[in-house]
C-alpha positions as CSV (number, residue, x, y, z in Angstrom):
1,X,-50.4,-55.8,23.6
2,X,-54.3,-55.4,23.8
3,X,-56.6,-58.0,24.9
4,X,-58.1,-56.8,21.0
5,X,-54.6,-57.6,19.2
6,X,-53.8,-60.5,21.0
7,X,-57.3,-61.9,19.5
8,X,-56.1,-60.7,15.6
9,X,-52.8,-61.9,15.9
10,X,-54.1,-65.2,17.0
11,X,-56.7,-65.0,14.2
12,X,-54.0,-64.0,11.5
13,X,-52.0,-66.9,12.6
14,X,-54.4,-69.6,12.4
15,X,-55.6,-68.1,8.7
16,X,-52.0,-68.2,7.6
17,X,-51.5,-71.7,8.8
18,X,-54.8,-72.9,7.2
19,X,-53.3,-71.8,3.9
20,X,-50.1,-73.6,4.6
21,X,-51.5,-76.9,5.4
22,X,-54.1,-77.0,2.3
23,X,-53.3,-79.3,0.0
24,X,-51.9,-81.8,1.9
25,X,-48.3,-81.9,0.6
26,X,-45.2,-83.8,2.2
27,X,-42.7,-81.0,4.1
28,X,-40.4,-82.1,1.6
29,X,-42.6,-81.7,-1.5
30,X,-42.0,-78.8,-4.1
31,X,-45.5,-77.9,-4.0
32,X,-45.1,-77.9,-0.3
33,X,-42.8,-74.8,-0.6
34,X,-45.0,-73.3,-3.3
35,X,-47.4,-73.3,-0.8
36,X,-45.9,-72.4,2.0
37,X,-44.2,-69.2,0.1
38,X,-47.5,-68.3,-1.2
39,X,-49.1,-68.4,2.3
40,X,-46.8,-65.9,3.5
41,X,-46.4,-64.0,1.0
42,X,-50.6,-63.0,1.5
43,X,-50.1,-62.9,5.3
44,X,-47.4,-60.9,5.5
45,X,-46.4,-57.1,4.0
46,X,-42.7,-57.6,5.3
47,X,-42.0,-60.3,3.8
48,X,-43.7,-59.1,0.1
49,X,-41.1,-56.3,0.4
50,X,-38.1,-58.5,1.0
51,X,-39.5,-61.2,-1.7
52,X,-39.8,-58.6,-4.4
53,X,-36.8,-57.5,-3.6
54,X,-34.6,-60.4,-3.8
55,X,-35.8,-60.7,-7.2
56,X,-35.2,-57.4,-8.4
57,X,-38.3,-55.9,-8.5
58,X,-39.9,-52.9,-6.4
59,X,-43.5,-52.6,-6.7
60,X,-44.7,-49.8,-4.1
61,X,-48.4,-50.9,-4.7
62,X,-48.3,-54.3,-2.6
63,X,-51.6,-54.2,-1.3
64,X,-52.5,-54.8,-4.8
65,X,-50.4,-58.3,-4.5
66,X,-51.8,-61.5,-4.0
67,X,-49.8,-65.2,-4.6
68,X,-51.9,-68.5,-5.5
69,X,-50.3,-71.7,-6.4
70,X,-50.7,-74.5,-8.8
71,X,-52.9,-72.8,-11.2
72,X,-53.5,-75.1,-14.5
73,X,-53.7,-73.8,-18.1
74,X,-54.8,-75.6,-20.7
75,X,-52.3,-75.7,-23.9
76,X,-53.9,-78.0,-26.4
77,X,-53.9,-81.6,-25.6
78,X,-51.7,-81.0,-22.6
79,X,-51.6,-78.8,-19.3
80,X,-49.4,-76.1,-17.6
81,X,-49.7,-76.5,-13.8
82,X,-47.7,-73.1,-13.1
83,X,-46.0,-73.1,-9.4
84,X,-47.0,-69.6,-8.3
85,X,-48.8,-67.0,-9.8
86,X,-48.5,-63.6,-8.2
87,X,-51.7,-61.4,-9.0
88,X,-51.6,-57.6,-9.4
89,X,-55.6,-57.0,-9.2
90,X,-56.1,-60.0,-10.3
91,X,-54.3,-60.3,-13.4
92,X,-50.9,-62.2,-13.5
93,X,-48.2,-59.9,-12.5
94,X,-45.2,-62.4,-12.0
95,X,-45.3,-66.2,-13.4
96,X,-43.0,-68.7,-10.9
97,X,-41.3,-71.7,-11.8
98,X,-40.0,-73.6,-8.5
99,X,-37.4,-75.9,-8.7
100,X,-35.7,-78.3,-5.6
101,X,-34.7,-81.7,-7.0
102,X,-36.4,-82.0,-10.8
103,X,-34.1,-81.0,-13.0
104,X,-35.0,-77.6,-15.3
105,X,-35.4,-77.9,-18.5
106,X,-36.0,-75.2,-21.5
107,X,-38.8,-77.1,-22.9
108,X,-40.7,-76.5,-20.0
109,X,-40.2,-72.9,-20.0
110,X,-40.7,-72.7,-23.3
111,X,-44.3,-74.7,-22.5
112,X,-45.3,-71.6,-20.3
113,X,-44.0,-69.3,-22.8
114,X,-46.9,-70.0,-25.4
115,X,-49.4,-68.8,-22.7
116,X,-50.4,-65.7,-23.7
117,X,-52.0,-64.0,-20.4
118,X,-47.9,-64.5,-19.2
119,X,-46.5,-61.8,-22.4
120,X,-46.2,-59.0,-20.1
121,X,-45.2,-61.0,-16.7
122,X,-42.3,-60.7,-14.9
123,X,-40.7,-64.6,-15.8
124,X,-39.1,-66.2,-12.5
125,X,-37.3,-69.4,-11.9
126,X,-36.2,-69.9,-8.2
127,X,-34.0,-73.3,-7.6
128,X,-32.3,-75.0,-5.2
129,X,-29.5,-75.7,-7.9
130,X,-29.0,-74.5,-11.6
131,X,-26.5,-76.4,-13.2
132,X,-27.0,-76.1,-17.1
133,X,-27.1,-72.9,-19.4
134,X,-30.6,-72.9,-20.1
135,X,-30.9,-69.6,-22.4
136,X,-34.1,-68.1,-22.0
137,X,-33.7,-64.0,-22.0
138,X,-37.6,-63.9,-20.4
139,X,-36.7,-65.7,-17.3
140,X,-34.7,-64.9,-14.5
141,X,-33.3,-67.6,-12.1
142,X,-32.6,-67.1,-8.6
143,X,-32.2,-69.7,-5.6
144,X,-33.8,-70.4,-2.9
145,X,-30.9,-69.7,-0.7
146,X,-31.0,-65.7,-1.9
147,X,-34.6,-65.9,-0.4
148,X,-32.8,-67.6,2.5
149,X,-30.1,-64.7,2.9
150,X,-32.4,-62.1,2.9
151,X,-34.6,-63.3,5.2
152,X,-32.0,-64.1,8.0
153,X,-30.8,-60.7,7.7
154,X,-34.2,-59.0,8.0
155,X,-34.5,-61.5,11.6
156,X,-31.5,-60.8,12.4
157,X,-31.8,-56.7,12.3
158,X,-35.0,-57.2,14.1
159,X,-38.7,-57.9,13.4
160,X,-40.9,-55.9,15.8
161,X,-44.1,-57.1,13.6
162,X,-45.2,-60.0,15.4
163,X,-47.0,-61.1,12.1
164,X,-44.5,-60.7,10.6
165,X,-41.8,-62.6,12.3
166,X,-44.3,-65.5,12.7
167,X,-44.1,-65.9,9.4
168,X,-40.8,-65.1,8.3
169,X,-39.4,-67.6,11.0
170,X,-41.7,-70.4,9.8
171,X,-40.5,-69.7,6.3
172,X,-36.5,-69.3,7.0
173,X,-37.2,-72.7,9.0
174,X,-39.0,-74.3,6.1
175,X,-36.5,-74.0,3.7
176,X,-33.5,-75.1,6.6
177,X,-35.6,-78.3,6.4
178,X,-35.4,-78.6,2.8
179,X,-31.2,-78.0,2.8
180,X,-31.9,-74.4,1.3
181,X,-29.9,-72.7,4.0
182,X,-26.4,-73.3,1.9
183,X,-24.4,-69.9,0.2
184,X,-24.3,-69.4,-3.6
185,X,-21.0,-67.6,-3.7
186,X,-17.9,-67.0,-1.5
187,X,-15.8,-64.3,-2.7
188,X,-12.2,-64.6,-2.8
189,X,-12.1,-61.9,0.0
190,X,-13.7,-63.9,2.3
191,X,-11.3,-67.0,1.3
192,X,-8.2,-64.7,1.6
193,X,-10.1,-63.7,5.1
194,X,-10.6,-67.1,6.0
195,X,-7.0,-68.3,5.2
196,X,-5.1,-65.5,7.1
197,X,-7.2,-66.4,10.2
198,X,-6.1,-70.0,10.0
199,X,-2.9,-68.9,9.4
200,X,-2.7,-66.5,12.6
201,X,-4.2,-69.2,14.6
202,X,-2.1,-71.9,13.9
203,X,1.3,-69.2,14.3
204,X,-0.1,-68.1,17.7
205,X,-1.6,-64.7,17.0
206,X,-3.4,-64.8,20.1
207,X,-5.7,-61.8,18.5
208,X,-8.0,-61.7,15.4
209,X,-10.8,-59.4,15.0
210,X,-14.4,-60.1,14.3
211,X,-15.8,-56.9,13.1
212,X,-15.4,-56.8,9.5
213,X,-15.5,-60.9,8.6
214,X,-16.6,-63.7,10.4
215,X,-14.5,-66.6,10.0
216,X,-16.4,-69.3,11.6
217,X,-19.4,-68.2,9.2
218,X,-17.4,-68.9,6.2
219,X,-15.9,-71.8,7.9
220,X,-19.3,-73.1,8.0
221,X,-20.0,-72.4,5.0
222,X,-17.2,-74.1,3.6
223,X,-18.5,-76.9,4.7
224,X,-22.3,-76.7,3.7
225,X,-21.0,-77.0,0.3
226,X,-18.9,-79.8,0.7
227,X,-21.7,-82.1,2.3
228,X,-23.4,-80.9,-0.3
229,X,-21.4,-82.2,-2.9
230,X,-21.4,-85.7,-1.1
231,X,-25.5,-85.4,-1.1
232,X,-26.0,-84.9,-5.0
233,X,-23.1,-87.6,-5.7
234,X,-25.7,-90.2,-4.3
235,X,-27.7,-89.5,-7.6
236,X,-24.8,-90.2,-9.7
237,X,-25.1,-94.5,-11.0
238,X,-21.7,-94.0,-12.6
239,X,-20.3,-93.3,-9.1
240,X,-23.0,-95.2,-6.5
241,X,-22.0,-98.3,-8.8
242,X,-18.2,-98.3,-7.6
243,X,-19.4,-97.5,-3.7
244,X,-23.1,-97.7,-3.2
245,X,-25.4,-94.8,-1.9
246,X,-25.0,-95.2,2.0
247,X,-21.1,-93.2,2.3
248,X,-21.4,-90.8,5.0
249,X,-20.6,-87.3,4.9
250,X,-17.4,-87.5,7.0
251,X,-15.2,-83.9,6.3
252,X,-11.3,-83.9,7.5
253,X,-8.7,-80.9,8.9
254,X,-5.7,-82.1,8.0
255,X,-2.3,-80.9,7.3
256,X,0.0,-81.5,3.5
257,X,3.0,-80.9,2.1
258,X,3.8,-78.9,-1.0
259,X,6.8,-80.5,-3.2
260,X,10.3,-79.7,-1.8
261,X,9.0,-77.8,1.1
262,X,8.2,-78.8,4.4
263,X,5.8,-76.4,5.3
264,X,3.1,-78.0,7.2
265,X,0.0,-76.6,5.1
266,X,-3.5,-76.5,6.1
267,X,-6.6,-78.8,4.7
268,X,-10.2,-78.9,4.7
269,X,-11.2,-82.2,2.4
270,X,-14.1,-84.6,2.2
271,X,-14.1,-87.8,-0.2
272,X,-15.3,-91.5,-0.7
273,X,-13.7,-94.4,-1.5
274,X,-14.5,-96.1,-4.3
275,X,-12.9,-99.6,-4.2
276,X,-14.7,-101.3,-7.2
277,X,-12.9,-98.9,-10.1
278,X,-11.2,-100.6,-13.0
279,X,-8.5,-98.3,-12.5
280,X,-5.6,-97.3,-9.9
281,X,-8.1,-95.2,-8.3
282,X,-9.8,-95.9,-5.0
283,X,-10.5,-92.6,-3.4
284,X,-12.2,-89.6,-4.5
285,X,-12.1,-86.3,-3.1
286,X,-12.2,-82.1,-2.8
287,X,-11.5,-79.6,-0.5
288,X,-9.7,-76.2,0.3
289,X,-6.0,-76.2,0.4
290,X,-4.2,-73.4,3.0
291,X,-0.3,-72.5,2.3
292,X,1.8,-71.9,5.6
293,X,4.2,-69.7,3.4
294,X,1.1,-67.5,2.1
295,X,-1.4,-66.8,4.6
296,X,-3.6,-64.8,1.2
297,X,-3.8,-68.3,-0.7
298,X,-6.0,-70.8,-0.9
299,X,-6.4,-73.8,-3.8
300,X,-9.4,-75.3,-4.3
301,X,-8.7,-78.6,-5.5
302,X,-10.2,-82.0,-6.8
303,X,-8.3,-85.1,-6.9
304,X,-8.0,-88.4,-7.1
305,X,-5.8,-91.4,-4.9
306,X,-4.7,-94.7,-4.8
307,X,-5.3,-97.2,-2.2
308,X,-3.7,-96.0,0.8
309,X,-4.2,-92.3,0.1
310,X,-0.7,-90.5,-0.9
311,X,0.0,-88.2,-3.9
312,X,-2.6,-87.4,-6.2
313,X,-2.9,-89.6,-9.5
314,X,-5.3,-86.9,-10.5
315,X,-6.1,-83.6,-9.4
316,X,-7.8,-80.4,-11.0
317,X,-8.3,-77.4,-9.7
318,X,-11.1,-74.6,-9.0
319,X,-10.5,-71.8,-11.7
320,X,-12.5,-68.9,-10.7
321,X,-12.0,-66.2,-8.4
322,X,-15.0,-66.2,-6.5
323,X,-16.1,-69.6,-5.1
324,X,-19.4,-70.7,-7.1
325,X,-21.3,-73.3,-5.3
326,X,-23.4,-74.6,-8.5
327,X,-20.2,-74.2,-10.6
328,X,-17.9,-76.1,-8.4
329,X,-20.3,-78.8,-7.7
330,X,-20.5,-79.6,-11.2
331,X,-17.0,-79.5,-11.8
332,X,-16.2,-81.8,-8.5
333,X,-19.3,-84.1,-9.4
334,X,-18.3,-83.9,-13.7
335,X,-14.5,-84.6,-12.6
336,X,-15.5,-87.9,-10.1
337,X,-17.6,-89.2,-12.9
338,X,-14.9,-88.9,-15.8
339,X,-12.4,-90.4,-13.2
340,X,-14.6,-93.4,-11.9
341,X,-15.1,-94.1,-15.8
342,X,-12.0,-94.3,-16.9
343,X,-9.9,-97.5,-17.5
């Protein structure tokens, strides 16, 4: 590199973290990802592309692209601050909506829906979670953990850029900070993968191939979505009020026994206790359930226990296919609730 390049670089760099740090936000702030998206979406052409992508739209003309953030309308007697605004020319191209820990509603959307100027944009709502049906044909909702995905891949093929990995790799490590590293889905091909590895593995197949599916990946996984689970459950008073909000994320391996068999199954479960219910049930929990006698099966159950753990006074279990993060959070978090309630 050029004594000449060396000197842009450093000047692109220091315009693109001046743009980050404006505003003074918190690292864990929602406008502090608006910001920080916006910054690197203007300082970088790679990452534009792999933006615009994700969210299903392929605009050749990027040069003509610029991002801003918290941009205020007035409607009435009351504002719209709108999250990010991406310019084409300077007229609105594609309206924003960012979402980590505030719920979503429909009257909100239906707020920015009144302004005019956003008729013809391209509608967006990117989230951490999405939880309710919130049916608004205009907007599309994506997560932050798409933008995540892609971005990791594009690093991990390679970035010769240097501008452009700068900024990609502050952005993928932004949203690690803020927990947005976690998977959306987990096909039930990667769960049959995952459960005929364990199975080998714990039978003594001495080999198991790599290539095509990455256990310890989904492995991992796995267990993002469980911890998870346990973070969002601190939120829930119906639950924090039988055990408090300082229960640990503590998962378990562990082996279980299917009625009249003594197969010695596989198990990967986290829980909490809850001691103060007005009901036989004292512990909580969910987890992934591995049959010795079917190495392609796997359960995905939520259940409940007495004191002393032992069989299941309640248990429901996972009915999709595919594994759904958002839709099995709800249902594990929906479940505990109804459970803690009960007398």
């Amino acid at each position: 590199m050029t004594k000449s390049s060396k000197s842009k670089q450093k000047q692109d760099e220091t315009s693109y973290l001046k743009e980050v740090l404006a505003g003074g936000y918190s690292n864990y702030n929602e406008d502090r990802l608006s910001q920080i998206c916006c910054a690197s979406f203007n300082h970088s052409n790679l990452f534009k592309r792999i933006f615009l992508r994700t969210i299903n739209l392929n605009n050749k003309s990027i040069s003509e692209l610029t991002a801003k953030t918290q941009i205020s309308y007035g409607l009435g007697k009351e504002d719209a601050r709108i999250d990010i605004i991406i310019y084409k020319n300077s007229t609105p191209f594609i309206v924003i909506e960012n979402k980590v820990d505030s719920p979503l509603t429909s009257w909100q959307l239906g707020k920015y829906d009144k302004i005019s100027v956003f008729d013809r944009c391209k509608k967006v709502v990117i989230v951490k979670h999405y939880f309710d049906s919130i049916v608004r044909s205009q907007w599309k909702i994506y997560h932050w953990a798409d933008l995540y995905s892609a971005f990791t891949k594009a690093m991990n093929t390679g970035v010769n850029n240097p501008i452009d990995n700068f900024v990609i790799s502050n952005f993928i490590e932004h949203l690690e900070l803020m927990n947005m590293s976690r998977v959306n889905r987990i096909s039930k091909n990667e769960l049959i993968g995952f459960s005929e590895a364990i199975y080998k593995l714990r039978n003594k197949k001495r080999y198991i191939s790599l290539t095509n599916r990455n256990i310890f990946e989904t492995g991992n996984q796995l267990l993002s979505i469980l911890e998870e689970i346990i973070d969002l459950v601190r939120q829930e008073q119906i639950i924090t009020k039988s055990v408090g909000r300082n229960f640990r994320f503590t998962p378990n391996i562990g082996s279980w026994w299917q009625e009249e068999k003594t197969e010695n199954n596989f198990s990967i479960t986290v829980g909490i206790s809850v001691p103060k219910t007005k009901n036989k049930i004292k512990y909580l929990g969910t987890g992934f359930f591995f049959y010795d006698d079917d190495p392609k099966k796997c359960t995905i159950t939520t259940y409940a226990q007495p004191k002393g753990g032992g069989e299941f006074i309640e248990n429901v279990d996972y009915p999709k296919k595919d594994l759904v993060t958002d839709h099995y959070t709800k249902q594990v978090i929906s479940t505990w609730k109804k459970w803690v309630a009960s007398k």
